[in-house]
mmJSON file of the N, C-alpha and C atoms, coordinates in Angstrom:
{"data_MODEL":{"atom_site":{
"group_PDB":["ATOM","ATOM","ATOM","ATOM","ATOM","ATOM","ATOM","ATOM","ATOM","ATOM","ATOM","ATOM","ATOM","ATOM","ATOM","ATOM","ATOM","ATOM","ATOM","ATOM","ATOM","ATOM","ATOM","ATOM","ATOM","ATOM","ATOM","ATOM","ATOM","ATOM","ATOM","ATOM","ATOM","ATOM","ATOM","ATOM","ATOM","ATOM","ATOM","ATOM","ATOM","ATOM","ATOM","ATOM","ATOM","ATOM","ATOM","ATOM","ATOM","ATOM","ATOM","ATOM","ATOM","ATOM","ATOM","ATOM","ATOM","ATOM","ATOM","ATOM","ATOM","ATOM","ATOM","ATOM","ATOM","ATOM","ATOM","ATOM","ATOM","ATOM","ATOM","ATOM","ATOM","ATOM","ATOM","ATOM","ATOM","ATOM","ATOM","ATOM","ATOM","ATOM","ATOM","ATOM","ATOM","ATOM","ATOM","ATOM","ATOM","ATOM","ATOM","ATOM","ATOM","ATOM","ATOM","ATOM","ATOM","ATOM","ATOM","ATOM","ATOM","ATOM","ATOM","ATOM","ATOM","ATOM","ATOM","ATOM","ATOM","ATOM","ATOM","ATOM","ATOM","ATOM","ATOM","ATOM","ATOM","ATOM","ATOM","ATOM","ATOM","ATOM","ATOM","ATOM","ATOM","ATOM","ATOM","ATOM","ATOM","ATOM","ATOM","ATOM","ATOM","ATOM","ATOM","ATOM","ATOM","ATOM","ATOM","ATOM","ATOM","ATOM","ATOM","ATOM","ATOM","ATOM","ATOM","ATOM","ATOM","ATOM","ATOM","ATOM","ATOM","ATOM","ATOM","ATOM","ATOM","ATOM","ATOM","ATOM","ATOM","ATOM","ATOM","ATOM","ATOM","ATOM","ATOM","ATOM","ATOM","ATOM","ATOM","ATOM","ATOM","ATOM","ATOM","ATOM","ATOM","ATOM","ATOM","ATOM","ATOM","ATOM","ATOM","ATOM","ATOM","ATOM","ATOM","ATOM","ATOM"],
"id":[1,2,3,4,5,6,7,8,9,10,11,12,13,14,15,16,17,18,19,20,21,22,23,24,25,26,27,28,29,30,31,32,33,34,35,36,37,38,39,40,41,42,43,44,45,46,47,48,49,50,51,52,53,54,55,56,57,58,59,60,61,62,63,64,65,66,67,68,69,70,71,72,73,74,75,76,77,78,79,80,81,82,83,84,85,86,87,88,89,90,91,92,93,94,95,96,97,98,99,100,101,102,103,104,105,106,107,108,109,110,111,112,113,114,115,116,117,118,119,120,121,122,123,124,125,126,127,128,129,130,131,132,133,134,135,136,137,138,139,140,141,142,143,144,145,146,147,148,149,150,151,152,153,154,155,156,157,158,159,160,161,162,163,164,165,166,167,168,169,170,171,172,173,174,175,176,177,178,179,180,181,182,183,184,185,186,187,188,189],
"type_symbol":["N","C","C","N","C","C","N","C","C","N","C","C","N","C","C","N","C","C","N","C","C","N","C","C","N","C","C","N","C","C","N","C","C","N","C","C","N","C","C","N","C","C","N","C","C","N","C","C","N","C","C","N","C","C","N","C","C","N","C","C","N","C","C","N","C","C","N","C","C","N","C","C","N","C","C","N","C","C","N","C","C","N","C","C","N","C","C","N","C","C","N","C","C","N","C","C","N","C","C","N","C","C","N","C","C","N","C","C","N","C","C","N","C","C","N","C","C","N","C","C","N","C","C","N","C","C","N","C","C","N","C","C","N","C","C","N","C","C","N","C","C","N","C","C","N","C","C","N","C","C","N","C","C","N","C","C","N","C","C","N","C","C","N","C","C","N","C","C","N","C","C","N","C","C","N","C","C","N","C","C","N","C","C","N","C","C","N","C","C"],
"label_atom_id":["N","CA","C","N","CA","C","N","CA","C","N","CA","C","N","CA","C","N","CA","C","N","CA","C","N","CA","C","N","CA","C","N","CA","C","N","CA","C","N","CA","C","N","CA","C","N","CA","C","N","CA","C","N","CA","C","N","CA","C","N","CA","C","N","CA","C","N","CA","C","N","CA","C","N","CA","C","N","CA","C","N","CA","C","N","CA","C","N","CA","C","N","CA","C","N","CA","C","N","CA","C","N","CA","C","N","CA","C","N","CA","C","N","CA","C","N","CA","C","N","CA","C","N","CA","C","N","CA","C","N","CA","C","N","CA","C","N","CA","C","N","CA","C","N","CA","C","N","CA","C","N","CA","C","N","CA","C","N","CA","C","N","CA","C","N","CA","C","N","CA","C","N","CA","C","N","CA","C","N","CA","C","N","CA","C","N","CA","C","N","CA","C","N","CA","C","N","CA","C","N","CA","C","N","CA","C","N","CA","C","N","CA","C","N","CA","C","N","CA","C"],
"label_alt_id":[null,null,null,null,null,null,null,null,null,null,null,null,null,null,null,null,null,null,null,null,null,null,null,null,null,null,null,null,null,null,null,null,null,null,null,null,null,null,null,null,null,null,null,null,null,null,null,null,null,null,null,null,null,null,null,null,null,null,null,null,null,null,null,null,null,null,null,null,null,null,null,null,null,null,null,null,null,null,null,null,null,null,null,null,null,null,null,null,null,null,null,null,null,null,null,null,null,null,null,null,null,null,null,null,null,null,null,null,null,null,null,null,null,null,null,null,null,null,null,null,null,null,null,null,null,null,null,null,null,null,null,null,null,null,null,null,null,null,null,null,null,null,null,null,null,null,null,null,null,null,null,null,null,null,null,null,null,null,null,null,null,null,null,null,null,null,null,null,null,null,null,null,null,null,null,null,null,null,null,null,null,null,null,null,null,null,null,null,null],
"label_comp_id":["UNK","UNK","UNK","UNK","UNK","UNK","UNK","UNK","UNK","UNK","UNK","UNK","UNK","UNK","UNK","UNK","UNK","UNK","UNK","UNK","UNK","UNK","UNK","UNK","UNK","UNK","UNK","UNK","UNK","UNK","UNK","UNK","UNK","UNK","UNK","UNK","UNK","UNK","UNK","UNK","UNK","UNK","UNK","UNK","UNK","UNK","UNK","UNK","UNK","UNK","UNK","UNK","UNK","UNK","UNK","UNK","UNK","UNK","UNK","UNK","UNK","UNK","UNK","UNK","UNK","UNK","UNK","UNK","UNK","UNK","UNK","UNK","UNK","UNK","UNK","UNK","UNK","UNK","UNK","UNK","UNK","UNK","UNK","UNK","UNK","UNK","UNK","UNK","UNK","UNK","UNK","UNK","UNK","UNK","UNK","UNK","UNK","UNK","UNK","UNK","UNK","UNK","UNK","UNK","UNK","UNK","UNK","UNK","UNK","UNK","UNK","UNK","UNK","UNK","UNK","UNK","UNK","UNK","UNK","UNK","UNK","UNK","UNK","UNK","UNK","UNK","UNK","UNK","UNK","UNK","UNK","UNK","UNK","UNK","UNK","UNK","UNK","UNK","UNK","UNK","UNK","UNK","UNK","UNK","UNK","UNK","UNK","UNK","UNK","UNK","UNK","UNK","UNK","UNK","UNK","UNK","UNK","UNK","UNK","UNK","UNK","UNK","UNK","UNK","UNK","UNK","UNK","UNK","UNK","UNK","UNK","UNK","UNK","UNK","UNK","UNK","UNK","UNK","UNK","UNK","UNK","UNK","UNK","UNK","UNK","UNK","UNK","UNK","UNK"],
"label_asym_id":["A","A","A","A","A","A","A","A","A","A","A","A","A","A","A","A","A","A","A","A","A","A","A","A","A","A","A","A","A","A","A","A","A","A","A","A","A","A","A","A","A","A","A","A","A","A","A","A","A","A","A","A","A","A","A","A","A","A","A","A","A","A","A","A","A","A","A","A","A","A","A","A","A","A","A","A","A","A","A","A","A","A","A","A","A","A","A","A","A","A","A","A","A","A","A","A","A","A","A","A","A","A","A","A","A","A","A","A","A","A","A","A","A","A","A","A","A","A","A","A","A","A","A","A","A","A","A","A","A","A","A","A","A","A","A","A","A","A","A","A","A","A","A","A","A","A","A","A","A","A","A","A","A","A","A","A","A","A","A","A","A","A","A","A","A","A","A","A","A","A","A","A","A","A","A","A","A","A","A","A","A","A","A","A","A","A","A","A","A"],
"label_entity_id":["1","1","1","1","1","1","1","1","1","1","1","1","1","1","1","1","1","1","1","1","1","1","1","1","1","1","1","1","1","1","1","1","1","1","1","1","1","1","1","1","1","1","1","1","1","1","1","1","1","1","1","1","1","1","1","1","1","1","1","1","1","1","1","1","1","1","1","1","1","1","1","1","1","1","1","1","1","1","1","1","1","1","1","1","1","1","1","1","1","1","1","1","1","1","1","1","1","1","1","1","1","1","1","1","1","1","1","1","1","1","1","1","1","1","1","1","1","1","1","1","1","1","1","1","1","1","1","1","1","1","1","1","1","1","1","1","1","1","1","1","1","1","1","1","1","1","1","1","1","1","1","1","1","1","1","1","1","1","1","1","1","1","1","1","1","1","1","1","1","1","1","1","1","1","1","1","1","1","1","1","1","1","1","1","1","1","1","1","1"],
"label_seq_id":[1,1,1,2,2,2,3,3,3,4,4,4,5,5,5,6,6,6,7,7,7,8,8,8,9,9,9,10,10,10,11,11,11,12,12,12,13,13,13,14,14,14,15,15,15,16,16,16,17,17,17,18,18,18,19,19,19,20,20,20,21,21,21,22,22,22,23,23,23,24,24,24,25,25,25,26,26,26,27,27,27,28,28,28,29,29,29,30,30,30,31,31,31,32,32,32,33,33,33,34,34,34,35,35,35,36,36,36,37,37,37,38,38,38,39,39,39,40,40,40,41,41,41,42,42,42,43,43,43,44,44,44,45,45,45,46,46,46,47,47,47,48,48,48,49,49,49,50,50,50,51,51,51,52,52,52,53,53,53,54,54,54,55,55,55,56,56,56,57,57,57,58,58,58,59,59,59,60,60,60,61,61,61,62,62,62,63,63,63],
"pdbx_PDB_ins_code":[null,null,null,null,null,null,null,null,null,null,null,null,null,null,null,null,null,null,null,null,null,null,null,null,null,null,null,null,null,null,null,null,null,null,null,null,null,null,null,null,null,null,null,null,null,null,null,null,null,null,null,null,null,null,null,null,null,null,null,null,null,null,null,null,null,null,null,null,null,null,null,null,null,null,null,null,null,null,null,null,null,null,null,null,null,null,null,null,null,null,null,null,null,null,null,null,null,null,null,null,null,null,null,null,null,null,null,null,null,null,null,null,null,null,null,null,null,null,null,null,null,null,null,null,null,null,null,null,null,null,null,null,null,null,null,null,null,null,null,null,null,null,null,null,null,null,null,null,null,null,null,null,null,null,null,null,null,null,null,null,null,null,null,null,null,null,null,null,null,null,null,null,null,null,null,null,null,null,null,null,null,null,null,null,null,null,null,null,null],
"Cartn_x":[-5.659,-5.042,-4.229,-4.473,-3.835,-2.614,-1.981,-0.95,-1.214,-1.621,-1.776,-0.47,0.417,1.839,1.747,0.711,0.694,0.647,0.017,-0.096,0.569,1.522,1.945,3.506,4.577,5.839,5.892,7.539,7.865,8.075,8.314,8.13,6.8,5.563,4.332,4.097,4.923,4.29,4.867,5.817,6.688,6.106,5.338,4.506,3.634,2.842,1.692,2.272,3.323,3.874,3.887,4.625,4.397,3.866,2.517,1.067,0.56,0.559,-0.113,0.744,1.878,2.595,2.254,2.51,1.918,0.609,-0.238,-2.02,-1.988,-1.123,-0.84,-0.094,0.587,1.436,0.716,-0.207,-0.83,-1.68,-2.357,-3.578,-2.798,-1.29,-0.826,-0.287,0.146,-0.073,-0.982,-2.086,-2.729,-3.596,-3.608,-4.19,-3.152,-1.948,-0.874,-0.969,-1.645,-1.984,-2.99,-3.833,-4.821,-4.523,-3.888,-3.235,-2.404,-1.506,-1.052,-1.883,-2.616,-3.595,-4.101,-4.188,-4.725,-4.218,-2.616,-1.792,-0.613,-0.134,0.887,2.156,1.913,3.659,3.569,2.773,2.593,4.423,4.695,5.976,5.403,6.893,8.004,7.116,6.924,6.437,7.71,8.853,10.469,10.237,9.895,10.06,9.209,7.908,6.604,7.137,8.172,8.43,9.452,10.21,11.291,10.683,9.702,8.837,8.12,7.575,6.899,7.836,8.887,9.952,10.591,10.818,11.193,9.69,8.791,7.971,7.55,8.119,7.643,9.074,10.236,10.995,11.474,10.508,10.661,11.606,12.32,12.985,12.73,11.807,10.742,10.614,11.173,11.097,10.001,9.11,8.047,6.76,6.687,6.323,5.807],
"Cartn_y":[141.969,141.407,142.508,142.359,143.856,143.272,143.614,143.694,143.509,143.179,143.04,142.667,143.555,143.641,143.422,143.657,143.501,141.825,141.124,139.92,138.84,139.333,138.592,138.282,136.96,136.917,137.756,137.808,138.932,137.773,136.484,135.75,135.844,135.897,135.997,137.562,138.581,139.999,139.474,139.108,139.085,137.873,136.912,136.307,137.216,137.599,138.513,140.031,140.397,141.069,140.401,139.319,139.019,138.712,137.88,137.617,138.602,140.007,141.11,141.827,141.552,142.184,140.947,139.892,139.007,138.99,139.559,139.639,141.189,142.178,143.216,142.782,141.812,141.622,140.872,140.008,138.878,139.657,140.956,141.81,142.475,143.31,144.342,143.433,142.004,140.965,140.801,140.937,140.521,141.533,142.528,143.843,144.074,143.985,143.908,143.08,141.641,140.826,141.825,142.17,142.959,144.026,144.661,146.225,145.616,144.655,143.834,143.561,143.018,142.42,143.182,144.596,145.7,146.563,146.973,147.737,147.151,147.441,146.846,147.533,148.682,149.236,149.527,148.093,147.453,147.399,147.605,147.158,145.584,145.465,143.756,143.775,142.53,142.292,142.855,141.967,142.505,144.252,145.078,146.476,146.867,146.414,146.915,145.966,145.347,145.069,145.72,146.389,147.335,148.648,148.982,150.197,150.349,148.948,148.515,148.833,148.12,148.144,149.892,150.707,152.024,152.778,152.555,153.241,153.04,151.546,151.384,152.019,152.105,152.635,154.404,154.458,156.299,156.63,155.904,156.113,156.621,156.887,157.008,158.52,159.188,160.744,161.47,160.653,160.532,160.671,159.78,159.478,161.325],
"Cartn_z":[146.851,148.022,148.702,149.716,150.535,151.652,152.393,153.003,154.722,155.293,156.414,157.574,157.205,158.695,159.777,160.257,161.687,161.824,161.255,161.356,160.233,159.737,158.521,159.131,158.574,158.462,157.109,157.687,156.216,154.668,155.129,154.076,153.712,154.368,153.615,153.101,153.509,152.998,151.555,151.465,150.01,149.14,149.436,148.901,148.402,149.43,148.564,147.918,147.903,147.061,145.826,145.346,144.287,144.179,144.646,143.865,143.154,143.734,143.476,142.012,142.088,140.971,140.065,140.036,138.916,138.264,139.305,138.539,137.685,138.264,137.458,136.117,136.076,134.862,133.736,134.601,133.929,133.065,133.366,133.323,131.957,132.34,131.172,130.275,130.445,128.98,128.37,129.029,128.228,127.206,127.83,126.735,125.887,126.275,125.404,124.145,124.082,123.099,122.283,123.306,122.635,121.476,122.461,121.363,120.033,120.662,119.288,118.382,118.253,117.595,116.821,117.217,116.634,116.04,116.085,115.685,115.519,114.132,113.703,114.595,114.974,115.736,117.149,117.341,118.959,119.1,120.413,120.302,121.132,121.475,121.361,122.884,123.628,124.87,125.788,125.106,125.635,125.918,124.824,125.154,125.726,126.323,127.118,128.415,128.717,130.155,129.923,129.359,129.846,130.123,129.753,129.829,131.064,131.468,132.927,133.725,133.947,134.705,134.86,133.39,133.454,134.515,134.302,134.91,136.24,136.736,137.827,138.654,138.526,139.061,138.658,138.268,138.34,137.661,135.791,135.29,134.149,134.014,132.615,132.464,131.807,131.771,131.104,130.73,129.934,131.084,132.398,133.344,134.294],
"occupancy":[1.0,1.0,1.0,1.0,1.0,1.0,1.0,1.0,1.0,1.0,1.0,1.0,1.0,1.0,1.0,1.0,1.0,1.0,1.0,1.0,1.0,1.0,1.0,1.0,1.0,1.0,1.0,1.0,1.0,1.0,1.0,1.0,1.0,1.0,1.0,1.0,1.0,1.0,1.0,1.0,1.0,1.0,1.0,1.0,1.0,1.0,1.0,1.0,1.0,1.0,1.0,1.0,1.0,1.0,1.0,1.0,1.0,1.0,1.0,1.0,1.0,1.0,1.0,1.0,1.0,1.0,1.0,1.0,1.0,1.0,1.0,1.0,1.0,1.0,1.0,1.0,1.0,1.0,1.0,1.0,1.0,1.0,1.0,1.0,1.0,1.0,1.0,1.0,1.0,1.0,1.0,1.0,1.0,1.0,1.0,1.0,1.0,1.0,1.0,1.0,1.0,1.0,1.0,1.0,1.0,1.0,1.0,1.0,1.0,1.0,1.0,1.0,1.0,1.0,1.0,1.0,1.0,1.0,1.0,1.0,1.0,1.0,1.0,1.0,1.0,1.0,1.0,1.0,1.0,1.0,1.0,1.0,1.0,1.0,1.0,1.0,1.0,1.0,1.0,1.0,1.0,1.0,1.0,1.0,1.0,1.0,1.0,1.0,1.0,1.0,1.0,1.0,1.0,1.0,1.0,1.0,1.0,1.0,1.0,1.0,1.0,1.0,1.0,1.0,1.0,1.0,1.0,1.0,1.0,1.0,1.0,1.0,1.0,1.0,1.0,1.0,1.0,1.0,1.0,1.0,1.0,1.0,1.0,1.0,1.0,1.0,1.0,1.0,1.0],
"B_iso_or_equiv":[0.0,0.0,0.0,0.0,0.0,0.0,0.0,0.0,0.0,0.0,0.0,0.0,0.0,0.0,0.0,0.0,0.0,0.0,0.0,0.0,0.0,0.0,0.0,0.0,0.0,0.0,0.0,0.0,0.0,0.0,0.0,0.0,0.0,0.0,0.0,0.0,0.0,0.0,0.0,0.0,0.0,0.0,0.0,0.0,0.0,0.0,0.0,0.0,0.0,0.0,0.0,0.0,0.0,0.0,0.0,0.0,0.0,0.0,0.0,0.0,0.0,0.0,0.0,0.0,0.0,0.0,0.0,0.0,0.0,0.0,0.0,0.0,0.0,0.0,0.0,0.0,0.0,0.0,0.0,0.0,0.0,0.0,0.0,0.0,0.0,0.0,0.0,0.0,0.0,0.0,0.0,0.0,0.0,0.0,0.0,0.0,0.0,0.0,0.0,0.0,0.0,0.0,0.0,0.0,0.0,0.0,0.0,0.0,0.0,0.0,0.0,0.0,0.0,0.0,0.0,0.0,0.0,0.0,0.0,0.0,0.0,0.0,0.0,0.0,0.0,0.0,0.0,0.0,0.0,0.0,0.0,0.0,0.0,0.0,0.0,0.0,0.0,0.0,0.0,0.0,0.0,0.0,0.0,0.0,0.0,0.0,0.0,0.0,0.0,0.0,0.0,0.0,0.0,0.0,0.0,0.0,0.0,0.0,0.0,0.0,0.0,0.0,0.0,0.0,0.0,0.0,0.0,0.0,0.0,0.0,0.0,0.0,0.0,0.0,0.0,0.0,0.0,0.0,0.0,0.0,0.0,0.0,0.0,0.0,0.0,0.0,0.0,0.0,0.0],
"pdbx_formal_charge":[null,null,null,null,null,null,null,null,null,null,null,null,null,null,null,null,null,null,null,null,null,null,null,null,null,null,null,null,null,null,null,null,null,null,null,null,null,null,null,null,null,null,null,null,null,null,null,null,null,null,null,null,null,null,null,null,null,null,null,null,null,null,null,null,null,null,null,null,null,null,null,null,null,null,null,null,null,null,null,null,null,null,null,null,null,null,null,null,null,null,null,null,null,null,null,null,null,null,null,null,null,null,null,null,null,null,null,null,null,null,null,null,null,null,null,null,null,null,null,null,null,null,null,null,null,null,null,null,null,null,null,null,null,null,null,null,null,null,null,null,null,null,null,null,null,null,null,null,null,null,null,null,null,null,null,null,null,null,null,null,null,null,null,null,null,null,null,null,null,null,null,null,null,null,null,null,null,null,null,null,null,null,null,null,null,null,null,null,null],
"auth_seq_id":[1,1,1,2,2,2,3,3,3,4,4,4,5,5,5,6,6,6,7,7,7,8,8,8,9,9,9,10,10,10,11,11,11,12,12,12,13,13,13,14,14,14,15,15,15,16,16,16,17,17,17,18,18,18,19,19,19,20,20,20,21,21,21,22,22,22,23,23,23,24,24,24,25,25,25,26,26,26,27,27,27,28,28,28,29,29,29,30,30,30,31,31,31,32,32,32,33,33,33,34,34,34,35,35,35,36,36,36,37,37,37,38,38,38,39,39,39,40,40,40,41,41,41,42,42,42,43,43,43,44,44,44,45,45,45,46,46,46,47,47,47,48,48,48,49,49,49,50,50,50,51,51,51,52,52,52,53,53,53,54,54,54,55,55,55,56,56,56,57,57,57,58,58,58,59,59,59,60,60,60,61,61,61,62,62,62,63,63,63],
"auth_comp_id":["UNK","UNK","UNK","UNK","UNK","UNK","UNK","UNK","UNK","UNK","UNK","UNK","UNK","UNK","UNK","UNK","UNK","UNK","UNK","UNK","UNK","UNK","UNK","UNK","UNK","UNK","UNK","UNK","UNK","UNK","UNK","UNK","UNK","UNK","UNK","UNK","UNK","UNK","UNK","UNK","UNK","UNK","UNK","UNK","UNK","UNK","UNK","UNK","UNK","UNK","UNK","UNK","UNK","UNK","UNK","UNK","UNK","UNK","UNK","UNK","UNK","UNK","UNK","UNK","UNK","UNK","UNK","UNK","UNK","UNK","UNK","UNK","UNK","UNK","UNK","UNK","UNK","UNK","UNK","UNK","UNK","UNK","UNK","UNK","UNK","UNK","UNK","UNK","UNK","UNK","UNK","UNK","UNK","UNK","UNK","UNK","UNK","UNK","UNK","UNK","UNK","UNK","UNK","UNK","UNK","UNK","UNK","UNK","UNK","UNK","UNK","UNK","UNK","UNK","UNK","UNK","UNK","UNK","UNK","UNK","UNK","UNK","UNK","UNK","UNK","UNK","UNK","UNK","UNK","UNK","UNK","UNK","UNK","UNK","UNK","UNK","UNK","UNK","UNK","UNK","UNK","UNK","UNK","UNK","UNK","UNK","UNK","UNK","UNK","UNK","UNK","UNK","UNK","UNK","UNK","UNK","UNK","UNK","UNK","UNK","UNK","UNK","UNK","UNK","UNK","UNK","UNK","UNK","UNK","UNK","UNK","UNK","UNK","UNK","UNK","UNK","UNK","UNK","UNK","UNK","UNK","UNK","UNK","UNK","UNK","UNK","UNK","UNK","UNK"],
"auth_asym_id":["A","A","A","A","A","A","A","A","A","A","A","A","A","A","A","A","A","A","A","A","A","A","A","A","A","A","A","A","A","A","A","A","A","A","A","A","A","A","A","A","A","A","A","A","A","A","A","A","A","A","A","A","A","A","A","A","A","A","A","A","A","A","A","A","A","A","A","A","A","A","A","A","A","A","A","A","A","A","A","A","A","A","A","A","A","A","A","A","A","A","A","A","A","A","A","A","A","A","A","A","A","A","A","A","A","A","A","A","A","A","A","A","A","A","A","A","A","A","A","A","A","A","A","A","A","A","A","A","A","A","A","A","A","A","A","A","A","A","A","A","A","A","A","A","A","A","A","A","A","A","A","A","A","A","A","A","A","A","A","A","A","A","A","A","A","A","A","A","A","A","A","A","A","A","A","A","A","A","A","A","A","A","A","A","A","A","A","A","A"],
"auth_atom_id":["N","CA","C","N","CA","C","N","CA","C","N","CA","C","N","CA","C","N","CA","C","N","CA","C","N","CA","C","N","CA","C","N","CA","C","N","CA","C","N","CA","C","N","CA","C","N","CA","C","N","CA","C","N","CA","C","N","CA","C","N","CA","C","N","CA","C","N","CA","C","N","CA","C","N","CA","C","N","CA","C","N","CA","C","N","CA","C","N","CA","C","N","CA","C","N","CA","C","N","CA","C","N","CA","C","N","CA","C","N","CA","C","N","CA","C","N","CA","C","N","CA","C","N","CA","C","N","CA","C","N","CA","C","N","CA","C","N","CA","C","N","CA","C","N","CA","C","N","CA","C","N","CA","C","N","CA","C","N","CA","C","N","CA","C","N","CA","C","N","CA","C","N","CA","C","N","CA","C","N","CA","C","N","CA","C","N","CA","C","N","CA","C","N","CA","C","N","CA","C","N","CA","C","N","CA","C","N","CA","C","N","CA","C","N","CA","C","N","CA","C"],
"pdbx_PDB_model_num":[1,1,1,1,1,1,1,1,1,1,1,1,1,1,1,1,1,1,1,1,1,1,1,1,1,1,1,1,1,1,1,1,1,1,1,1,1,1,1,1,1,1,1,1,1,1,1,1,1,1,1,1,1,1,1,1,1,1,1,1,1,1,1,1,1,1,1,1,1,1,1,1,1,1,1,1,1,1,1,1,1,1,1,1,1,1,1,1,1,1,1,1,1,1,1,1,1,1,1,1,1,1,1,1,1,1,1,1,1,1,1,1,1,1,1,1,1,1,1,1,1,1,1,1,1,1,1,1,1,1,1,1,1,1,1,1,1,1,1,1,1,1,1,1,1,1,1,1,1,1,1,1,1,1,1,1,1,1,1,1,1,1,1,1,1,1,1,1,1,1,1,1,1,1,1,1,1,1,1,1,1,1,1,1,1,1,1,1,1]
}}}
């Protein structure tokens, strides 16, 4: 889903802002189950959204 400004209210850009970040989240949960499933020193869902969050804001020195 893409962004279309020219023709959008800013209440709908921010709708489809978060649609789009939720199908990304929905997506890294769920491989997340995956990798769990598979490795015991999967971390915590808690520490792979603090990690999401570190990386999506350019805090991640690792990054």
């Amino acid at each position: 889903m893409t962004i279309d400004s020219e023709n959008m209210r800013g209440d709908e850009m921010l709708m489809t802002i978060e649609i789009n970040g939720a199908v990304a989240l929905r997506k890294a949960l769920k491989q997340h189950k995956t990798h769990a499933a598979m490795f015991a020193d999967s971390p915590t869902q808690e520490q792979l959204l603090k990690a999401i969050c570190k990386r999506a804001t350019n805090q991640d020195d690792a990054a």
